[in-house]
N, C-alpha and C positions, 0 to 999 in steps of 0.2 A: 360547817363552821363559818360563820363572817367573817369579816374584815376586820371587825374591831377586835375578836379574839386573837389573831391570828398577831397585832398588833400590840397587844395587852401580853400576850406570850413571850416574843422576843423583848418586849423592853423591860418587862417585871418579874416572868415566870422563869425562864427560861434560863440555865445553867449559864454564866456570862465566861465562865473558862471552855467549858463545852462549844461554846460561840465560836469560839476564838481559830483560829486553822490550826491541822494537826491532831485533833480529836478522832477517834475511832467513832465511827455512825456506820448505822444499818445502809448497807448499799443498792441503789439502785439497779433492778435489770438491767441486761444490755437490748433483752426483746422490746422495752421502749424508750431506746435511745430517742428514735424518731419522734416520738414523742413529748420527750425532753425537746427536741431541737425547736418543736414548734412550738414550746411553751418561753423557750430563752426567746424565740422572734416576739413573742408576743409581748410580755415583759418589756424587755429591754429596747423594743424599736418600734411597736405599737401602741406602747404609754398602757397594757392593762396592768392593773392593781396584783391578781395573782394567775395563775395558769397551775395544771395538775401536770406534772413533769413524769409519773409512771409509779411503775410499784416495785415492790422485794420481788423475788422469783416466787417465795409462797404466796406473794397476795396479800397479804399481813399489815403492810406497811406502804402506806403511799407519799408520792414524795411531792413538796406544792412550792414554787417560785414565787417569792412573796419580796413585792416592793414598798418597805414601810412609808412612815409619814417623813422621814427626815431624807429620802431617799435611799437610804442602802439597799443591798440585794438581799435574801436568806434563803435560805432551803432550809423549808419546816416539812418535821416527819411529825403524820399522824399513824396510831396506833389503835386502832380498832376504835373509834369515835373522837381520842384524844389528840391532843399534840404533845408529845413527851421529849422531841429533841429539834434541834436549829443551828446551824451555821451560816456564817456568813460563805457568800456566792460571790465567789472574787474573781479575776482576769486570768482564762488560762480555762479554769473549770470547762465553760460550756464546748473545748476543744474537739474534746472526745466525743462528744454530740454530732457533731460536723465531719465527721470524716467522707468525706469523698465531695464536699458540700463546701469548701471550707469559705469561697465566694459570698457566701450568706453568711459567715457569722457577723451581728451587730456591733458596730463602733461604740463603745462604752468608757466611761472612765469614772470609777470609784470615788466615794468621797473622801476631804484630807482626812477626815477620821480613820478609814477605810486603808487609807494609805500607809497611814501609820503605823495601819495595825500590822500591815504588809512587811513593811522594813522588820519592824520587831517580833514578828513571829512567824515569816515566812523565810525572804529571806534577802541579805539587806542592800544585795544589787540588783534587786527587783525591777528596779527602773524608777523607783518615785522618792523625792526627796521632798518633806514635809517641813525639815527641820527649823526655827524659825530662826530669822534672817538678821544675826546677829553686826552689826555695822564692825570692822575690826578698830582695835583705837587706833590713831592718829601718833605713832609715838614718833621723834623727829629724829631722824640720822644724828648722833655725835660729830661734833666741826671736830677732825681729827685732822690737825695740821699735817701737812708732808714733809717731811723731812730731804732737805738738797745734802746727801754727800756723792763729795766730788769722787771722781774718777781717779784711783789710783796710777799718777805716772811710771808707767812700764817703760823702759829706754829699749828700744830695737836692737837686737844681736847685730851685727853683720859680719856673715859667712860667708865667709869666699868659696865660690865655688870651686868642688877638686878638678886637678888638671887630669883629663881624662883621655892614654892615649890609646893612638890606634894603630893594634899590628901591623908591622908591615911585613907583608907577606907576600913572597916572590910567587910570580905566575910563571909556572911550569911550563919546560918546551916539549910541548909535545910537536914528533915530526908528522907530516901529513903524510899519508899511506900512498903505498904505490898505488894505482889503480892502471892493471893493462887492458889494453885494447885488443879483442878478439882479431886473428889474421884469416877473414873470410876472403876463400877465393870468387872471385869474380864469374859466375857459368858462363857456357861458350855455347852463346845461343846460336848457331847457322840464319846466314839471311834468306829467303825464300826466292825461287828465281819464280819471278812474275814476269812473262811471256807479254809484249807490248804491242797492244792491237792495230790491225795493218785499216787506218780506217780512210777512204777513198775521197779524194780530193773532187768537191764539187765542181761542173763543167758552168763554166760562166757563160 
């Protein structure tokens, strides 16, 4: 198929609710994932027009990465010569392609059409806000005068303080204890007779 079918498909043939995210499509093997991966690099970060992304498990049905003329993404399925179905290829999808890879997936970013279609039928904290950029009016605060009321005069009690006494309370006599003193006798040590040496007068 060329380019211009493929072209003429998505924008004229092509079921535009079936487009849309959320539709049930024939799903791609996982046997070419790898495949897929190199067809999203190709696409999306080498500027090709379309690349073949894999097929169903029976063969049946092959899946093609196709960047129109306005810029969008799609995944068109062809069916034994035809193209019978197409979605749009939004941020998130080529994830599953990249696993172990994830370094390589390509920096992209949808158109505001793309975008729009995101919030309203994906889902609407998507991350993209398209909405168009309404000025808010100008409307001006109300002059809402203040109002002075005074301070109601409160006159101060005064409270005497209570007279607060204090026990008096006698200190007990307690008497100091005897304490005796043990009567150790004195031992009766003997002095030793030291015998005083006989020591000889030098002869001058």
């Amino acid at each position: 198929m060329s380019h211009i079918s493929m072209e003429n498909y998505v924008m004229n043939v092509a079921d535009k609710t079936r487009i849309l995210p959320g539709g049930i499509h024939a799903q791609l093997s996982t046997h070419y994932f790898t495949m897929a991966k190199d067809a999203v690099i190709a696409v999306l970060e080498n500027g090709d027009k379309s690349a073949v992304m894999g097929y169903t498990s029976g063969g049946r049905r092959s899946f093609e990465l196709y960047r129109a003329n306005d810029g969008d993404v799609y995944v068109i399925i062809n069916w034994q010569g035809d193209y019978n179905d197409a979605y749009h290829f939004l941020p998130g999808m080529e994830g599953m392609y990249f696993e172990g890879y994830e370094s390589e997936i390509p920096q992209w970013e949808p158109s505001d059409k793309v975008k729009k279609i995101i919030n309203d039928y994906v889902e609407p904290d998507y991350g993209y806000n398209v909405e168009p950029d309404v000025p808010s009016p100008d409307v001006p605060s109300p002059d809402v005068p203040s109002l002075d009321v005074p301070s109601p005069d409160v006159p101060s009690l005064d409270v005497p303080s209570p007279d607060v006494l204090t026990p008096d309370v006698p200190t007990p006599d307690v008497p100091s204890p005897d304490v005796l003193t043990p009567d150790v006798p004195t031992p009766d040590v003997p002095t030793p007779d030291v015998p005083t040496p006989d020591v000889p007068t030098p002869d001058e």
